[in-house]
PLY file of the C-alpha trace (Angstrom):
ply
format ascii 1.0
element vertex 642
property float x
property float y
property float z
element edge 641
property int vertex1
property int vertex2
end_header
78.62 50.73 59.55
77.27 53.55 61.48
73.50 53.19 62.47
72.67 56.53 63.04
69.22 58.00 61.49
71.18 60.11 59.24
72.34 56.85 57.02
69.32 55.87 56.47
66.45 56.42 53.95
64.29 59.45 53.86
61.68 59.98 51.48
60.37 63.72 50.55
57.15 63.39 48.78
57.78 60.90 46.22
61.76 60.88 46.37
63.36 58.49 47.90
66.71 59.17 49.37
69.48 56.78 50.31
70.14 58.81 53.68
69.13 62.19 54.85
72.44 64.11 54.00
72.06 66.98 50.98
74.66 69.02 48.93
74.16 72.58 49.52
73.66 74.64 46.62
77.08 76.49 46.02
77.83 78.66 43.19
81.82 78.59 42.77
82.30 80.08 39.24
82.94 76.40 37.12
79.66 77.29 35.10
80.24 77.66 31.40
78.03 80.00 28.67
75.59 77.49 27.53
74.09 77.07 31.00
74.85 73.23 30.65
76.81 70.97 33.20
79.77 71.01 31.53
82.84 68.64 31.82
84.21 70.33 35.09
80.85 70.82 36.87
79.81 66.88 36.11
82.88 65.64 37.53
82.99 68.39 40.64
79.23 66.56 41.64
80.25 62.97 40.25
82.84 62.66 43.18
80.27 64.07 45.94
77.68 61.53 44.21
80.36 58.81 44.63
81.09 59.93 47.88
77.90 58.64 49.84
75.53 62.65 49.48
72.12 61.30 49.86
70.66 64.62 47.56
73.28 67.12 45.44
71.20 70.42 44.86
72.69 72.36 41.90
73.59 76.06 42.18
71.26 78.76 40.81
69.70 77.44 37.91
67.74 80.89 36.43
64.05 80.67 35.04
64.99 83.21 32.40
68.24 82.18 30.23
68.14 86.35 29.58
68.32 87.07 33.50
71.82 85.66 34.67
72.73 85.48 38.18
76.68 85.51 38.59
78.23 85.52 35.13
77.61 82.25 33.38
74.43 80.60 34.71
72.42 77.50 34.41
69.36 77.75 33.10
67.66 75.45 30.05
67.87 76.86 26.51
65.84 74.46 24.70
65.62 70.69 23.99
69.14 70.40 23.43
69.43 71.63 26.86
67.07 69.37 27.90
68.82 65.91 26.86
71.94 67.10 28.10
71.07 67.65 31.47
69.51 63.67 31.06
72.28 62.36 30.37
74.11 64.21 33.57
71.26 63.17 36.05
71.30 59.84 34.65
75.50 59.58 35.74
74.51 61.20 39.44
71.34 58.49 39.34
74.21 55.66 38.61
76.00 57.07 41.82
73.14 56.20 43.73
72.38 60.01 44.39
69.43 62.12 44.27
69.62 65.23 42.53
67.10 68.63 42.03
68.73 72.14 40.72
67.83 75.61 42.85
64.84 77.07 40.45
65.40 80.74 41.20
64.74 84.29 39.13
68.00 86.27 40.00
65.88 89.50 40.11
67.81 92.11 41.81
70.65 89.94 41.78
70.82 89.69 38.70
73.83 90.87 36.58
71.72 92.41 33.85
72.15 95.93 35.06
75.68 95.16 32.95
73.95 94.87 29.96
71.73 98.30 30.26
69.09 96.65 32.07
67.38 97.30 35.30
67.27 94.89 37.77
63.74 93.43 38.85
62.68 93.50 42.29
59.69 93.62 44.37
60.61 97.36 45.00
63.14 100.54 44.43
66.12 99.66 45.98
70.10 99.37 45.93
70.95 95.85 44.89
73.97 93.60 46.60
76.58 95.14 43.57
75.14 98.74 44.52
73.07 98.92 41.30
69.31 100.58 41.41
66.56 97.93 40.75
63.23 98.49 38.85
60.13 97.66 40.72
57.78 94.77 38.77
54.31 95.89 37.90
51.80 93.59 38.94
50.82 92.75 35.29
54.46 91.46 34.41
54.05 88.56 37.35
51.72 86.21 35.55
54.60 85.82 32.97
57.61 85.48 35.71
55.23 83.04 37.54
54.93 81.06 33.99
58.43 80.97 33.29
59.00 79.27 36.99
56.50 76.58 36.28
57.72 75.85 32.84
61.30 75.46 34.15
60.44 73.16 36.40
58.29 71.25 33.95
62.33 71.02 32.07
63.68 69.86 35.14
61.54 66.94 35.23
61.88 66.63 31.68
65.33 66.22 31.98
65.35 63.89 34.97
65.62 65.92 38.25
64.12 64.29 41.22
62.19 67.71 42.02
63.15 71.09 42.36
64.49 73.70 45.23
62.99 77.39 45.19
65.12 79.58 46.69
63.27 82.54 48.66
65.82 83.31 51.79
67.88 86.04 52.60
65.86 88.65 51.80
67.56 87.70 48.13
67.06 87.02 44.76
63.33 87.65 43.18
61.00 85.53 46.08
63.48 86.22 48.46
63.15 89.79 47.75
59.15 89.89 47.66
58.96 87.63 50.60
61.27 89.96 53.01
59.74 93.65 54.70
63.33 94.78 54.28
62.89 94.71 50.76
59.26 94.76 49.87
57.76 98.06 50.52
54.86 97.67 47.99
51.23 99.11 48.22
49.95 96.61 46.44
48.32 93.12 46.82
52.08 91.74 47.19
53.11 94.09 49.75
52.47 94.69 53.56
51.60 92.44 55.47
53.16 88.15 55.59
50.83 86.76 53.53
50.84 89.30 50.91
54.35 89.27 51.16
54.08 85.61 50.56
51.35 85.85 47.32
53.95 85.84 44.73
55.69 82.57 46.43
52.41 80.72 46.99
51.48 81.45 43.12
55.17 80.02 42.34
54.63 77.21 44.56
50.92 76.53 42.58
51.91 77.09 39.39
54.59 74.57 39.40
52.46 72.06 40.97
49.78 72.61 38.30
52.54 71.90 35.44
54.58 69.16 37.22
52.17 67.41 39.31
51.31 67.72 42.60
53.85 64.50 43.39
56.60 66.42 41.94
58.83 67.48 45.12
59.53 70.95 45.84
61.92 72.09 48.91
61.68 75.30 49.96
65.07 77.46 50.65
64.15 79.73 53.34
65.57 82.15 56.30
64.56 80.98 59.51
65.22 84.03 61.14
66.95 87.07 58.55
68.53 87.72 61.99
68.22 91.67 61.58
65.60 93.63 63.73
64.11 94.65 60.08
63.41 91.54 58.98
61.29 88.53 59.29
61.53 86.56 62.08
61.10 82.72 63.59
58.12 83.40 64.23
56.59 84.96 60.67
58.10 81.54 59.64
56.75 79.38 62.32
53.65 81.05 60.87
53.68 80.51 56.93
55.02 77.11 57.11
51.77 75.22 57.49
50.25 77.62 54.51
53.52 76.84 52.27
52.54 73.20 53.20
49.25 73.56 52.10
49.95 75.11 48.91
52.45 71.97 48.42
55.79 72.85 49.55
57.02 69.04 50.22
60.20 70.09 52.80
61.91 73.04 54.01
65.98 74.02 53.88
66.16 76.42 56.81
69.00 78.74 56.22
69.53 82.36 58.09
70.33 85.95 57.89
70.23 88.14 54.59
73.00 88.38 51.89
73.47 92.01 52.00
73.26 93.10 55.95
74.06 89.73 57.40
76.35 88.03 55.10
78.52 86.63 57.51
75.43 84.97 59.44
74.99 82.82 55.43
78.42 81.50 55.14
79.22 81.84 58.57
83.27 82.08 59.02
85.71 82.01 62.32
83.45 83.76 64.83
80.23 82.49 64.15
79.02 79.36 65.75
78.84 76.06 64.26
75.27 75.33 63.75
74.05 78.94 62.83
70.66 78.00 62.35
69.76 74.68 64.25
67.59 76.97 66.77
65.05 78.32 64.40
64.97 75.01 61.98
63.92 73.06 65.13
61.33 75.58 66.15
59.99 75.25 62.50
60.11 71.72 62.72
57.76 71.39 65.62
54.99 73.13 63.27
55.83 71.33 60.24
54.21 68.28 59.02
56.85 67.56 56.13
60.47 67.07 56.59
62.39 70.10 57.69
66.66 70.47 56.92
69.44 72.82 58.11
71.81 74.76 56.22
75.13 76.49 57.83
78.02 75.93 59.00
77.46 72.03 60.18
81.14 70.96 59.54
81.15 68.18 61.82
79.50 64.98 60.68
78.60 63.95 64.37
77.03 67.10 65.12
74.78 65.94 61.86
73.99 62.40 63.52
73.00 63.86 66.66
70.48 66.27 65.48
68.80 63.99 63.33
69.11 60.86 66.01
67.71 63.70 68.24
64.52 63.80 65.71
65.33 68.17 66.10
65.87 67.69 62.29
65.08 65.14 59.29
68.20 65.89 57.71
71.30 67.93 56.85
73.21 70.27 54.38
75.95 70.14 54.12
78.03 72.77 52.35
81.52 73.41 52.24
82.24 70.74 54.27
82.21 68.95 51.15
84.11 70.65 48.85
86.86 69.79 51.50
86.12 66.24 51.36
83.79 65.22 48.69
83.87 61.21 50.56
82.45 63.28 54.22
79.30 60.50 54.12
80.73 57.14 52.94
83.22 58.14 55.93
81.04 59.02 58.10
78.81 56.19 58.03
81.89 53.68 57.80
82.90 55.54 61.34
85.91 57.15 60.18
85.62 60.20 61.17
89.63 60.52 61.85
89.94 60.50 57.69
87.49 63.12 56.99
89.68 66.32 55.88
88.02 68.96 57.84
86.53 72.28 56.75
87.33 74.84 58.83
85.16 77.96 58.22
87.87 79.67 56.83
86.43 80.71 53.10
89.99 81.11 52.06
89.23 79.33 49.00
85.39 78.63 48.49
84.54 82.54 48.77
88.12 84.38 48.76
88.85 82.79 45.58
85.81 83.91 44.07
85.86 87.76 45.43
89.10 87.84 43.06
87.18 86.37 40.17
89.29 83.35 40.26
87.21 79.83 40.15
86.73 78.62 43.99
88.71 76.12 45.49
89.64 74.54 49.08
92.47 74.64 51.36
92.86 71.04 52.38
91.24 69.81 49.29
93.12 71.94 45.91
91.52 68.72 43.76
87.79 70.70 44.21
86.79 71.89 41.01
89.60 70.39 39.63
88.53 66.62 39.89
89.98 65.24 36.18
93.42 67.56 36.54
94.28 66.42 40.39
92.93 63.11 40.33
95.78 61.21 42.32
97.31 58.11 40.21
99.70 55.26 41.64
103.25 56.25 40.81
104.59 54.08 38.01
108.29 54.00 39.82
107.56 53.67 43.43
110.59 56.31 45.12
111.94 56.93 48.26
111.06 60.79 48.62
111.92 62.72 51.69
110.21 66.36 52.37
112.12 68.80 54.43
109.89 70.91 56.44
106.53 69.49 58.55
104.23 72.83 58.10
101.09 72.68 55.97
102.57 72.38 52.96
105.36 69.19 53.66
102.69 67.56 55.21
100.35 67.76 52.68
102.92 66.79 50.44
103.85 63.98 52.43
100.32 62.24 52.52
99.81 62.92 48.76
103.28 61.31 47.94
102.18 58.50 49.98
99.18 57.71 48.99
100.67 57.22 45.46
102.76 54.55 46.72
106.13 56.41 47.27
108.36 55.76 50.66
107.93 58.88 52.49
110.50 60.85 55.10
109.21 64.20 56.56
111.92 65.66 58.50
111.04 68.56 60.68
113.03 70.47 62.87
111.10 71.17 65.70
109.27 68.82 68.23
105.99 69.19 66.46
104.40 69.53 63.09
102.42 72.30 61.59
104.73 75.54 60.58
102.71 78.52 60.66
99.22 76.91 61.23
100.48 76.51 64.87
100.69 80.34 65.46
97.53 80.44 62.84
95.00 78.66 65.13
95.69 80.75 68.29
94.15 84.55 67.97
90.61 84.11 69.16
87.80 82.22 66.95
90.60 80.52 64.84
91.00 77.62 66.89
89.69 75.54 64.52
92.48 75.97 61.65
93.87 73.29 64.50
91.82 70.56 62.64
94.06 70.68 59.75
97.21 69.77 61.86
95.36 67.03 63.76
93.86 65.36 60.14
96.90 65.74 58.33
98.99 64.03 61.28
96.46 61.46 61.71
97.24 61.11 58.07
100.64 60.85 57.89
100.62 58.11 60.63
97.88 56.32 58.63
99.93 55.93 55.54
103.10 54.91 57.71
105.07 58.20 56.78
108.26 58.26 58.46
108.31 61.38 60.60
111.53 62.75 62.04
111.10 65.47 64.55
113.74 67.47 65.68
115.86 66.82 62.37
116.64 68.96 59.72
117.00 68.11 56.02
120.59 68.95 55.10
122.12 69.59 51.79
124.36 66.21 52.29
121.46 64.10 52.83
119.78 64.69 49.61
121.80 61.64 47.87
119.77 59.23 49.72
116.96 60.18 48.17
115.32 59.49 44.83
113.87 63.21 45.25
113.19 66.02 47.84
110.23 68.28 48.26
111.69 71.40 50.21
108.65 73.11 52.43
110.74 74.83 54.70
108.50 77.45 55.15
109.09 81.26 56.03
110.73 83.21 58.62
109.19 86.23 60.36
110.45 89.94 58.25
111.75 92.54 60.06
111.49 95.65 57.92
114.63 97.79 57.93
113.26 100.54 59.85
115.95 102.23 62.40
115.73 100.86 66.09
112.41 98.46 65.31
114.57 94.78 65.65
115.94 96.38 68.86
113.16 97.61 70.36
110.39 95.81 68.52
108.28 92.94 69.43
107.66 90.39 66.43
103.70 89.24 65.88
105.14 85.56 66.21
106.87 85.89 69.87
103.28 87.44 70.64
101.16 84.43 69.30
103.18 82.14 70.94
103.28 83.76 74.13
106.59 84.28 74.40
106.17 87.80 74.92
103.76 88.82 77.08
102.02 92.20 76.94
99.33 92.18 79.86
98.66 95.86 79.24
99.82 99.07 78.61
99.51 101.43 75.16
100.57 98.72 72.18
101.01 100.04 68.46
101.01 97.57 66.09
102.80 97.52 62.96
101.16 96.17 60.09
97.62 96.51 59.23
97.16 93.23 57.49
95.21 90.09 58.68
98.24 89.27 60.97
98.36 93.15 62.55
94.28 92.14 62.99
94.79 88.57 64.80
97.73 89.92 66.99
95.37 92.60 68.25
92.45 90.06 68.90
94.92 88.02 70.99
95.91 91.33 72.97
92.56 92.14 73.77
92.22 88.37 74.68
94.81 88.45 77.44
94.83 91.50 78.87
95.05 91.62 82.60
94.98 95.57 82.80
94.19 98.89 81.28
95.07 98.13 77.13
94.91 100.72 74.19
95.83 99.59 70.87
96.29 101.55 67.62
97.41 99.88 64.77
98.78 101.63 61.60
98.74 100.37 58.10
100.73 102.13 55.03
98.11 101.46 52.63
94.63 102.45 52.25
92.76 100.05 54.22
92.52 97.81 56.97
92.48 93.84 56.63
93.06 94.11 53.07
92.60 90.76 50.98
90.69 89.36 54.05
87.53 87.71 52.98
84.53 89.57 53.66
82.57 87.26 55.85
85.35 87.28 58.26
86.45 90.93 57.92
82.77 91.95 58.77
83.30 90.32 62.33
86.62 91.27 62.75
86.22 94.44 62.22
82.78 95.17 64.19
84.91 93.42 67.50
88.14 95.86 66.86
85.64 99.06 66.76
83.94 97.45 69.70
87.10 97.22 71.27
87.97 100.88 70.52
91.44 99.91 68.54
92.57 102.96 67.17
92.85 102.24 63.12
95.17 104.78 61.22
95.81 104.15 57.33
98.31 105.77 54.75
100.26 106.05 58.37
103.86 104.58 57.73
106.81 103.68 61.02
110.15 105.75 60.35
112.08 104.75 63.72
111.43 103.25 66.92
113.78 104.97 69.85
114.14 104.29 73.46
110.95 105.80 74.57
110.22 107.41 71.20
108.23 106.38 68.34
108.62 108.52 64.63
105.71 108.06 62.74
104.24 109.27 59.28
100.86 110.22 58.76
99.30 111.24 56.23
102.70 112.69 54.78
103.41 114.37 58.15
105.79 113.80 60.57
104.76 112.69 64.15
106.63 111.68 67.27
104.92 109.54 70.09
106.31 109.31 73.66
103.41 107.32 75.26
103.32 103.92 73.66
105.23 100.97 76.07
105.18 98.72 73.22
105.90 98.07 69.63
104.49 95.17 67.90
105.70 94.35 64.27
103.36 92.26 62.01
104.84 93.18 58.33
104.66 89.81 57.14
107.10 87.01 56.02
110.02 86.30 53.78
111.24 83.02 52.55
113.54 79.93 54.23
115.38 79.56 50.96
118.55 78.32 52.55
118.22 74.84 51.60
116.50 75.47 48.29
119.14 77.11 47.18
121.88 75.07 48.06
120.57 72.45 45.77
119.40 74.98 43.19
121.22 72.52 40.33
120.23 69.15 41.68
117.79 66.88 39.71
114.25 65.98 41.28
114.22 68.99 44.11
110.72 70.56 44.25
110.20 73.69 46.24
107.03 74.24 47.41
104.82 76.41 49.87
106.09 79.57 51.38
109.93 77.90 50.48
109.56 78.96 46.95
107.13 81.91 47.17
105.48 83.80 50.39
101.45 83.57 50.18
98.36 81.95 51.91
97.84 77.88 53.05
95.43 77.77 49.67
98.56 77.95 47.37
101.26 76.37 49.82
98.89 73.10 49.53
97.83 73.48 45.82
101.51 74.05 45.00
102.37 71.18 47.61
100.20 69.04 46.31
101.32 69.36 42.26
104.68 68.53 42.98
103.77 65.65 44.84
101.84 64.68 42.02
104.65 65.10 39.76
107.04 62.66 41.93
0 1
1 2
2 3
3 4
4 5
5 6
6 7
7 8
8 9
9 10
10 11
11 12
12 13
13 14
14 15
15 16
16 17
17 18
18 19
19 20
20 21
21 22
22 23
23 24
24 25
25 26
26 27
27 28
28 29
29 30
30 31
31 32
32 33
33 34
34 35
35 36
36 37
37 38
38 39
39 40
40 41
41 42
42 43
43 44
44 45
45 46
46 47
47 48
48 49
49 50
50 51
51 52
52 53
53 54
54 55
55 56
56 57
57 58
58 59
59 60
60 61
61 62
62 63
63 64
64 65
65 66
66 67
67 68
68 69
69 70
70 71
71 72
72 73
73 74
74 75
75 76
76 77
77 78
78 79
79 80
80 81
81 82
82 83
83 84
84 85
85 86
86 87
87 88
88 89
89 90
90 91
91 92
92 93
93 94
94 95
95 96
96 97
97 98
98 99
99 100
100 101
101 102
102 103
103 104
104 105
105 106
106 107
107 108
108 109
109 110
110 111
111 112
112 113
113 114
114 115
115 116
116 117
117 118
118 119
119 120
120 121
121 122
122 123
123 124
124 125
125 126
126 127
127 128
128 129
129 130
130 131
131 132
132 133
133 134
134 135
135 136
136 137
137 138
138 139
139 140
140 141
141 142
142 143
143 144
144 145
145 146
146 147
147 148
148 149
149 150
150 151
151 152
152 153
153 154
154 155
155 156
156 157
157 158
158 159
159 160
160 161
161 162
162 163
163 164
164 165
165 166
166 167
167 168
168 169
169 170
170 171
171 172
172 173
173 174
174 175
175 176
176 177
177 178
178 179
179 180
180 181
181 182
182 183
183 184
184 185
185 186
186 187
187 188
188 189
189 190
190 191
191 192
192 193
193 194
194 195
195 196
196 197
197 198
198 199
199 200
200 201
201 202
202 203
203 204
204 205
205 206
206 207
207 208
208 209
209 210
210 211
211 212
212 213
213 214
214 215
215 216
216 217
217 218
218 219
219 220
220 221
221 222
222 223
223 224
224 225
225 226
226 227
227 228
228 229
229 230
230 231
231 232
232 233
233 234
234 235
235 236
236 237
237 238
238 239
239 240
240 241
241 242
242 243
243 244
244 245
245 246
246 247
247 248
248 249
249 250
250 251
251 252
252 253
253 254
254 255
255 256
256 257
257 258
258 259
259 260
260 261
261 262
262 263
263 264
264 265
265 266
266 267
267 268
268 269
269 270
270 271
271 272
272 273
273 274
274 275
275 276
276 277
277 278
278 279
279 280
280 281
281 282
282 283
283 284
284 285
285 286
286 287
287 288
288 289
289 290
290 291
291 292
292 293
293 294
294 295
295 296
296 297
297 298
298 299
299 300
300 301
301 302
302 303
303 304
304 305
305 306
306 307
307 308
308 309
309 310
310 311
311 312
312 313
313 314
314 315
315 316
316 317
317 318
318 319
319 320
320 321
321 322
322 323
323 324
324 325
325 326
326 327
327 328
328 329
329 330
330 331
331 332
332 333
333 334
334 335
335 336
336 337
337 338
338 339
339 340
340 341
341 342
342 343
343 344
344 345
345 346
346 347
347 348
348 349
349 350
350 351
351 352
352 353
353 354
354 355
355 356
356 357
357 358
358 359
359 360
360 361
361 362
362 363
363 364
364 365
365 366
366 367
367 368
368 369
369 370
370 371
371 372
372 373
373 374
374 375
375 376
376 377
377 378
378 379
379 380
380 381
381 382
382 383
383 384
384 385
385 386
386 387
387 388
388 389
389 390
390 391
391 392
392 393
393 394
394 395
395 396
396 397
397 398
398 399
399 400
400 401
401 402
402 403
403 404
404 405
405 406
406 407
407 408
408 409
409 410
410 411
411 412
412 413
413 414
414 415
415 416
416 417
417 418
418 419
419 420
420 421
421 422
422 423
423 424
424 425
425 426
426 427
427 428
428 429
429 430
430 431
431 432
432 433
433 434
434 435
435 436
436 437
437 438
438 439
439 440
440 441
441 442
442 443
443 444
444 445
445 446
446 447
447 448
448 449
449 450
450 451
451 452
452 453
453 454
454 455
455 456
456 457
457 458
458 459
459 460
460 461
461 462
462 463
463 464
464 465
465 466
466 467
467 468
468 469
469 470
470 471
471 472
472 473
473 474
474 475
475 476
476 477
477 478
478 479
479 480
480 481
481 482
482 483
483 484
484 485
485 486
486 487
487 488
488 489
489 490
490 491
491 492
492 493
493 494
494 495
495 496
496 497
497 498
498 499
499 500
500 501
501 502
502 503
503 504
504 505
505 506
506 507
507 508
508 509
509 510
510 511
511 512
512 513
513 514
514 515
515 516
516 517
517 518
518 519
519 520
520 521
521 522
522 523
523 524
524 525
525 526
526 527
527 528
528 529
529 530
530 531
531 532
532 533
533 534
534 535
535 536
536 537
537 538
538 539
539 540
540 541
541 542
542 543
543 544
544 545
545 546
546 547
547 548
548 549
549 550
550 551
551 552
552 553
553 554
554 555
555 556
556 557
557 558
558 559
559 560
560 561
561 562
562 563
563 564
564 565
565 566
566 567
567 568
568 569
569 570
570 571
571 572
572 573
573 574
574 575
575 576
576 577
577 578
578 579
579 580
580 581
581 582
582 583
583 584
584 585
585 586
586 587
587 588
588 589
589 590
590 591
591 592
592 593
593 594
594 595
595 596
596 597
597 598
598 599
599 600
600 601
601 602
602 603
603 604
604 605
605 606
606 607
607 608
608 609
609 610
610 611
611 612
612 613
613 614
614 615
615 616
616 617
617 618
618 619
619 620
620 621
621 622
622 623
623 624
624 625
625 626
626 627
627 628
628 629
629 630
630 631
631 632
632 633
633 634
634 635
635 636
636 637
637 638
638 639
639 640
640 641
């Protein structure tokens, strides 16, 4: 076992952990109307509970069942609500976790403004969903304050360890009274820190006064809101020892605000790992209770080292473990090889969600989804062989194994990966690379027979029990005169097998692709470089997810990439380029290169040579072109089904 600080007890007031690791509070759309755990939300923390989490915080649990946060919310609706939220922290208590839910009033957050009401916030202002929000007189705050105590009274009622308040990111009710970006009162609760701070430090009393003062509370806050308007290390460094004093018991020390600085809150490729380490160790030098970090710690050893380093008490992690709900127990046994990574890429924790679809995870499609995906031993133990080593064969591979099948992954090439080996090269996306390295590690772990530099054939199939076909996709070349002649393709770029040092590049393709291929330009250039890239459509980066597409775009404008939508390629000649923009015809003479990034079309030569055989299973970009979220989902399933 590992003996680092961060496996071992830590008590907060008068809860007593098994190790300093917590489960950050994550809202990923599993919540049902009643604002109960229901079946899908017990087992999603169940499995992080089994896996080793010291403390699981629950998302946004509201303090008014008529204020919702995002859709369906928690929140306690009588005694009913009461017992059954027993009975779930009595299972979490069983698996030797800790749990407290995130006490919060939505406020201007809130989703109420859909049902004809306003808002409240601590002033007039546009909300995150571009909604108006109704300033709270001073005489409705006695009753908010109330309603804050007397759901945390519930929460003990029904078992909770303590509670979380949630006042960071210049967000949600606190958060909004707490942050000058927000708060422009003339009141007693506006101006200056402290007043900033009353409504909080009533909060904070009030539920002390109703729960006892040995009830734990940890405080959610911004460190730094990491925008020139808002508060800063040092207002925090500040109010901690008051928040202490009032009986805050520990501090979460998250960063940046939801609206301006959403990127810097679940930071994605481009921001650092360890967002806010800086400002939670400067608040931990003037804090005389336990102090945590929040965002973007993927890396379990990066955890050990900061608490070993006594810079923290202890970590949060986030969606590191919704890609592997087992991160501690593995951890602390030292197998840090077996850990499926996270890697920053909220593909499926946040992209899922933008498209109102429940979230999910790229190397984990079983989160959320705990009692559907739950792997079983094959009854018939098979010898199954999966043409193609990208994302999806290998994931394939390792589930197939792990049920007890006989696996063969043949792959072409001389190395595993597919796509994901082009994927982790534009700048910042280096660490997609930490998929290829666990899955491999995998594959060798469960003795899967890998066969590089082989391809599946149609007359191998018979000796076989069945086949999973992930042979991937090929780069498209849209049929547009003179562009496979005198085109370059995205994917001879990425590799660098075509090198363009300089010169006056159009890209082809506005997509995410079009966006990475002129991030590795910029990356290389060795001499004067102008870039415009045209898209057909409407907008740039379209379907990227926003946390990313923030920072991607900022560095393109920084860059000075010319962007030109609803602008369409009708020929590429020697020397001449026809474009379409905007429904008029244009010919360029001064671009020295043509770069096409217009996506992908399907390998379907093998599939459908065995279109009629028994036990075949396409999966991945094979049967349909799309992102690594569905190529390992759909990967996955039909490994299941083996």
């Amino acid at each position: 076992m590992n003996n680092s600080k961060l496996f071992q007890p830590l008590t907060i007031s008068t809860m007593k952990l098994r190790n300093a690791t917590f489960m950050a509070p994550m809202s990923l759309g599993y919540e049902s109307s009643d604002g109960c755990v229901n079946e899908r939300m017990q087992a999603y923390w169940l499995e992080r509970a089994r896996g080793g989490v010291g403390c699981i915080i629950l998302d946004a649990l509201s303090v008014d069942p008529s204020v919702p946060y995002l859709g369906n919310t928690l929140c306690f609706r009588g005694e009913e609500a009461i017992a059954s939220y027993k009975a779930f922290t009595d299972k979490i208590h069983e698996a030797g976790a800790c749990i407290i839910p995130q006490i919060t009033h939505p406020g201007p957050e809130s989703i109420s403004a859909f049902m004809g009401i306003p808002p409240v916030a601590s002033s007039v202002y546009v909300n995150s969903m571009g909604q108006k929000t109704r300033a709270l007189a001073i005489e409705e705050l006695p009753n908010i304050i109330k309603q804050y105590a007397q759901t945390s009274l519930q929460a003990k009622q029904a078992g909770f360890d303590g509670i979380e308040l949630h006042c960071a990111h210049a967000y949600m009710l606190l958060g909004s009274f707490l942050s000058p970006m927000r708060n422009k009162r003339c009141d007693a609760y506006g101006g200056s820190l402290d007043h900033r701070a009353r409504l909080l430090f009533e909060v904070i009393d009030a539920i002390k006064e109703a729960c006892g003062r040995d009830f734990p509370i940890i405080l959610r806050i911004s460190g730094d809101e990491k925008d020139a308007q808002g508060n800063t290390v040092e207002d925090m460094c500040c109010l901690v020892p008051k928040l202490i004093a009032h009986g805050v018991d520990a501090f979460e020390v998250s960063g940046g605000t939801q609206y301006e600085r959403p990127n810097k809150i679940i930071p994605s490729h481009g921001e650092h790992e360890g967002v806010n380490v800086a400002q939670a160790a400067r608040i931990r030098e003037v804090s005389s209770v336990p102090v945590l970090v929040v965002g973007k710690v993927l890396d379990p050893a990066m955890a050990m080292e900061l608490v070993d380093q006594k810079a923290l008490d202890g970590v949060v992690f986030g969606r590191a473990l919704l890609a592997d709900p087992y991160l501690v127990n593995k951890a602390a046994e030292d197998k840090l090889e077996e850990i499926a990574p996270c890697t920053g890429c909220v593909i499926g924790c946040v992209g899922e969600q933008t498209k109102r679809h429940p979230a999910s995870c790229v190397i984990n499609p079983a989160c959320g989804k705990e009692l559907e995906m739950k792997l079983i031993p094959a009854d018939k133990k098979k010898h199954v062989a999966v043409a193609g080593g990208g994302i999806a064969g290998m994931a394939a591979a390792r589930v197939l194994a792990l049920r007890g099948h006989t696996v063969t992954l043949f792959e072409k090439t001389d190395r595993l990966g597919g796509q994901l080996l082009l994927a982790c090269v534009p700048p910042f996306k280096q660490p997609i690379s930490k998929w290829v390295v666990y899955l491999e590690h995998e594959l060798t772990r469960l003795s899967v027979d890998i066969r590089l530099h082989t391809e599946f054939c149609e007359n191998m199939k018979d000796a076989y029990d069945a086949l999973i076909v992930a042979t991937g996709a090929m780069e498209a070349v849209p049929p547009i005169p003179g562009l496979a002649e005198h085109g370059i393709g995205a994917w001879e770029v990425l590799k660098n097998e075509q090198l363009i040092p300089g010169g006056n590049v159009l890209v082809v393709g506005g997509g995410m692709v079009g966006c990475e291929v002129c991030e590795h330009l910029l990356h290389n250039k060795r001499g004067p470089l102008h870039i415009t890239m045209i898209e057909m459509m409407d907008e740039i980066a379209a379907g990227m997810v926003i946390n990313e597409k923030v920072l991607v775009m900022d560095r393109l404008h920084k860059a000075q990439v010319q962007l030109l939508t609803h602008t369409r390629l009708e020929a590429v000649e020697a020397g001449i380029v026809k474009l379409n923009v905007h429904g008029e015809a244009l010919e360029r003479q001064d671009f020295t290169h043509v770069v096409y990034a217009t996506g992908s079309r399907s390998n379907t030569a093998l599939a459908c040579a065995l279109t009629d055989q028994d036990n075949v299973y396409v999966v991945g970009d094979a049967a349909t072109v799309a992102q690594a979220l569905e190529a390992v989902r759909d990967a996955t399933l039909a490994a299941m089904a083996v």
